[in-house]
N, C-alpha and C positions, 0 to 999 in steps of 0.2 A: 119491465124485466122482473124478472121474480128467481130466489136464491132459492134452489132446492139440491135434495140429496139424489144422485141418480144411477142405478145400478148400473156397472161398466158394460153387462152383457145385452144390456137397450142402447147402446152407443153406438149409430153406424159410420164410419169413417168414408168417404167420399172418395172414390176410385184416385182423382188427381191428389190426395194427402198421404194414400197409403204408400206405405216404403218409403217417406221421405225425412223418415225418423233419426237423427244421429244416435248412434250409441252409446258413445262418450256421454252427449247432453244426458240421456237418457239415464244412464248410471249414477252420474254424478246429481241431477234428479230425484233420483229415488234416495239418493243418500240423505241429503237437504231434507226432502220429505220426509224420510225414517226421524232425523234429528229435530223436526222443527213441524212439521203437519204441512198438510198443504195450503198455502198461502195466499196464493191468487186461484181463484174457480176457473174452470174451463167453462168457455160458451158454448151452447148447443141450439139448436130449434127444434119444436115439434115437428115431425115427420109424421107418414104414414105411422102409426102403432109403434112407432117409436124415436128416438132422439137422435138427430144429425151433429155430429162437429160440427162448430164453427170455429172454434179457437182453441188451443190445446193439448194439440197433440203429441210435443215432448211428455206433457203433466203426466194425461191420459196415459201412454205409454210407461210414463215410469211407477204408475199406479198401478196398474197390471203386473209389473213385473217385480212387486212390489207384494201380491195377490191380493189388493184390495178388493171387494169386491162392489161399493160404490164407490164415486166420487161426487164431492161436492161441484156443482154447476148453476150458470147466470142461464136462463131461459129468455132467451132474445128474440125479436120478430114474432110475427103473426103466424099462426100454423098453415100448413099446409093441405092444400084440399084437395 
C-alpha cells in the first residue's frame, strides 16, 4: 500500500457507489474536515489512467464540496490491466 496525495478529478466512482452519498454525513463531514483536516485517507486502485474508489466516499464527497482539489489517499491492490 502506498500513501499518496491524489487529485479528486482522477477519481472514478463506480456506477454501484454513485448516489449513495448521505448529505447530512456529508455536511457534517466537511465541517470536521474544515475544523480538523482529513483524518482517515480514502482507498482507491489503480485504474485504467486513472484511480478507482474503493473506500471513501462520504470523505470524497465532502472534499469536493468542500472545493478541495486533491485528496489524501491509501493505494491498495495490484493495478489493473
Amino acid at each position: 500500500m502506498e500513501d499518496v496525495k491524489v487529485r479528486i478529478e482522477e477519481i472514478y466512482i463506480p456506477a454501484k457507489r454513485r448516489g449513495k452519498a448521505e448529505a447530512a454525513l456529508v455536511d457534517s463531514l466537511a465541517a470536521d474536515i474544515l475544523e480538523n483536516g482529513l483524518q482517515v485517507p480514502i482507498s482507491v486502485r489503480q485504474g485504467n489512467q486513472r484511480f478507482v474508489l474503493v473506500a471513501g466516499l462520504h470523505r470524497l464527497e465532502a472534499c469536493k464540496a468542500l472545493g478541495e482539489e486533491e485528496i489524501d489517499a491509501i493505494v491498495v491492490g495490484s493495478p489493473q490491466r
